[in-house]
N, C-alpha and C positions, 0 to 999 in steps of 0.2 A: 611687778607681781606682788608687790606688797613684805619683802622681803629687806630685811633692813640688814641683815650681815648674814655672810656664806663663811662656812669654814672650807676650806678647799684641800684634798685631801685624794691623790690619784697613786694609781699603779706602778709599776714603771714600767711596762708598756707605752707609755707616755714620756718618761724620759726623765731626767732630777730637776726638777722645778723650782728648785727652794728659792734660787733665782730671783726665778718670772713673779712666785709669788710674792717673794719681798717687793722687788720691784710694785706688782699691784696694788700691796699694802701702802707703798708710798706714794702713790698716784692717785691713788682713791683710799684715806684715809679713814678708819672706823666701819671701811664695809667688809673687810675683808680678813679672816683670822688662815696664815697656813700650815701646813705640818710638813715636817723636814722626812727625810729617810735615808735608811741606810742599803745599802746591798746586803741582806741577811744574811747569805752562806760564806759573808767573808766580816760577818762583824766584826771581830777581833781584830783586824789587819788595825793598826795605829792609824794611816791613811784614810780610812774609810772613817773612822773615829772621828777622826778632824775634820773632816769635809760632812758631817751630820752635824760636829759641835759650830762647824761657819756658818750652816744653814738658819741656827737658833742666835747663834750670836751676833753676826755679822749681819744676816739676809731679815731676822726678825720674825723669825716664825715661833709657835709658841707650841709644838705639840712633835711627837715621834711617831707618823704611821709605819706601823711593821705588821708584816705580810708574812703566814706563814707559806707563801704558795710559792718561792723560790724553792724554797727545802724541798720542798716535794718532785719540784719540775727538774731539778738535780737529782732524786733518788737520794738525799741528805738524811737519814734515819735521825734526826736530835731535837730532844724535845726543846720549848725554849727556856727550859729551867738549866738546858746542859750549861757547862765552864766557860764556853767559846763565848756566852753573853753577860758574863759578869759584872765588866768593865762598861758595857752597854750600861748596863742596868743600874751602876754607878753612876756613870754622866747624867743618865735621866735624873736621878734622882737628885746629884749636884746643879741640875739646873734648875729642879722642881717643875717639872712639865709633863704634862699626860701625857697617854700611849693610846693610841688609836689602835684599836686590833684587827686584823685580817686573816680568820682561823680554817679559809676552809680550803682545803687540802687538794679539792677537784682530783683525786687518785680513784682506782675503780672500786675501794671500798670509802664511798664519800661521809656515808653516816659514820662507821667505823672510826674513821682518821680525824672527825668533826669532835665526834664524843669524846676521844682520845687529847684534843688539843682543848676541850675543855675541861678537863682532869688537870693538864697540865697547867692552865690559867688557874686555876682553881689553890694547887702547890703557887703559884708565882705572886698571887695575891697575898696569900700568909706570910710570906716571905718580904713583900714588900707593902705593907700598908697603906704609907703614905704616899705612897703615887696613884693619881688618879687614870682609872683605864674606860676607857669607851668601845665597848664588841661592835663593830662597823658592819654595816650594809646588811640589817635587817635583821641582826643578832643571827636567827638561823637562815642557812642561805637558802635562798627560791628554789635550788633542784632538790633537797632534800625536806623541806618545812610542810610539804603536803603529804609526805610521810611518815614523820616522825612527831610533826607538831613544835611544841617548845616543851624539849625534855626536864623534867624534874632535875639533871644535875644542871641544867641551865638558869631555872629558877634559882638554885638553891647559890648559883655564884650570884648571879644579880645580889643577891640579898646580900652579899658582904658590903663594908659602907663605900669603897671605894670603886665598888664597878658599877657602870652605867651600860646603857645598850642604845644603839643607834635605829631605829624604829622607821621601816620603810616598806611599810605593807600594800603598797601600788606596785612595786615589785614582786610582790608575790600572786594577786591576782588582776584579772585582764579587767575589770569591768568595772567600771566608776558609779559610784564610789565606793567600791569594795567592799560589801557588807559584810565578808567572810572574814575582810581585814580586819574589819570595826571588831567584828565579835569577838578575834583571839587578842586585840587590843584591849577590850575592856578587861580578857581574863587574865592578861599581865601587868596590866594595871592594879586589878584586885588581887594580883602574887606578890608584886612586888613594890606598888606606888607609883606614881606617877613622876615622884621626885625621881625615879629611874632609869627618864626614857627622854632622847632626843632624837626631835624630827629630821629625818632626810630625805632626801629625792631619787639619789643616783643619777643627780644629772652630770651630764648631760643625755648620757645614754636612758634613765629611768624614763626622762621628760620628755623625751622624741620617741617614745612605743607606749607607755599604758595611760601617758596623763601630759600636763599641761606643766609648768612650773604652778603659777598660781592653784590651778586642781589639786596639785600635790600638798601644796598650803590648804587648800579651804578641805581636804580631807579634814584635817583636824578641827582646823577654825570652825568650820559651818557642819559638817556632816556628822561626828562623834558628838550626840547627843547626852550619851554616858558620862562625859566630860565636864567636870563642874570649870569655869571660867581661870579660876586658879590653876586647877590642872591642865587645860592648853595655855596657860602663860607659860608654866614649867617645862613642858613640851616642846613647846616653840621659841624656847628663847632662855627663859631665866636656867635650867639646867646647864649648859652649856657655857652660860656665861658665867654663873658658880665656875667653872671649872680653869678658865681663865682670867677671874678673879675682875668681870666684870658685869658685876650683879647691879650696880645703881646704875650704873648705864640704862640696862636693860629694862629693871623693874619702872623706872620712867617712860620708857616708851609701852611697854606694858598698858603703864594705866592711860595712855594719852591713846590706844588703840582701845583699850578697854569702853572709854568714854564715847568714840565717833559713831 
């Protein structure tokens, strides 16, 4: 599909992969980057601690997906700025490795609880600067983005230097190639840069209902004509590998795609 490296990045719905992913990583080396995870509503337990820090250390994954959608399916009232992730937020930080976010709350007040846990990213970014954070699956999620759009305090976190947003607008509309996508892409592009925004699919579920894998690539590649060529390098590849500290990798295949 024209895809030279997946970050891999699941629920646990699916089950603790940190595994399966390392293992992939070592079987299929350089295509593959994964993100470990914890049980949220029991961060703190020392056990759960150590079995995220095996995932990074041990299994070789380079990144923390956390979910705030445990807390909520518990009935957990805590933001993620509460005590109980301190110690969390330490490790990250002694490892020097991103946090992949998952903020939306799926309760019966979804905008309410969305805007709420972006308030609270918002505190956890000032507090921790130098960790880089990525807002996963579309920045705002598909039940509520035809609603509310992309809120002003949405922008205004992007803009801090260390958030990024994971950018998956086949997800949000049915029809190829999304021109309602295109259009709120160019205007978070012109909010926030380009340097801001990494592409994603949601496969495997995104790419078995509104698109193809490669459709989901040539969205950006071919159809975002707003696009100056630099910014779908950024998009597609150089953002992301900024983040795991592999930019000359990338910027090479960059130009060696740039050229065909």
């Amino acid at each position: 599909a024209g895809v030279d490296m997946g970050v891999l990045q699941c629920d646990h719905v699916y089950g603790d992969l940190a595994e399966y992913f390392g293992e992939a990583m070592a079987i299929y080396p350089g295509r593959f980057i994964g993100l470990g995870q914890i049980w949220e509503p029991e961060a703190d337990d020392p056990g759960r601690m150590a079995n995220f820090e095996s995932a990074i250390v041990e299994h070789g994954n380079r990144g923390l997906y956390f979910s705030v959608e445990p807390l909520s399916v518990l009935r957990m009232d805590v933001s993620i700025n509460d005590p109980k992730f301190n110690d969390l937020w330490k490790l990250v930080e002694r490892l020097e490795i991103p946090v992949f976010w998952y903020i939306d709350d799926r309760t019966v007040d979804r905008v309410g609880m969305f805007l709420r846990r972006v308030s609270e990213l918002s505190a956890w970014v000032e507090k921790y600067p130098d960790v880089s954070s990525v807002i996963t699956h579309g920045l705002v999620p598909a039940a509520i983005i035809h609603e509310i759009g992309i809120p002003d305090e949405v922008v205004h976190l992007l803009k801090q230097p260390s958030m990024h947003a994971e950018i998956l607008f086949p997800a949000k509309w049915p029809d190829y190639p999304f021109p309602e996508g295109q259009k709120q892409l160019r205007q978070l592009r012109d909010q926030v840069g380009a340097q801001k925004l990494l592409w994603g699919t949601d496969s495997p579920f995104g790419t078995s209902t509104w698109c193809t894998y490669r459709q989901a690539l040539d969205f950006i590649r071919i159809h975002c004509d707003f696009l100056s060529q630099e910014e779908k390098n950024l998009i597609l590849g150089l953002n992301a590998a900024r983040l795991f500290n592999l930019e000359s990798c990338f910027e090479q295949r960059a130009e060696w795609r740039s050229s065909c």
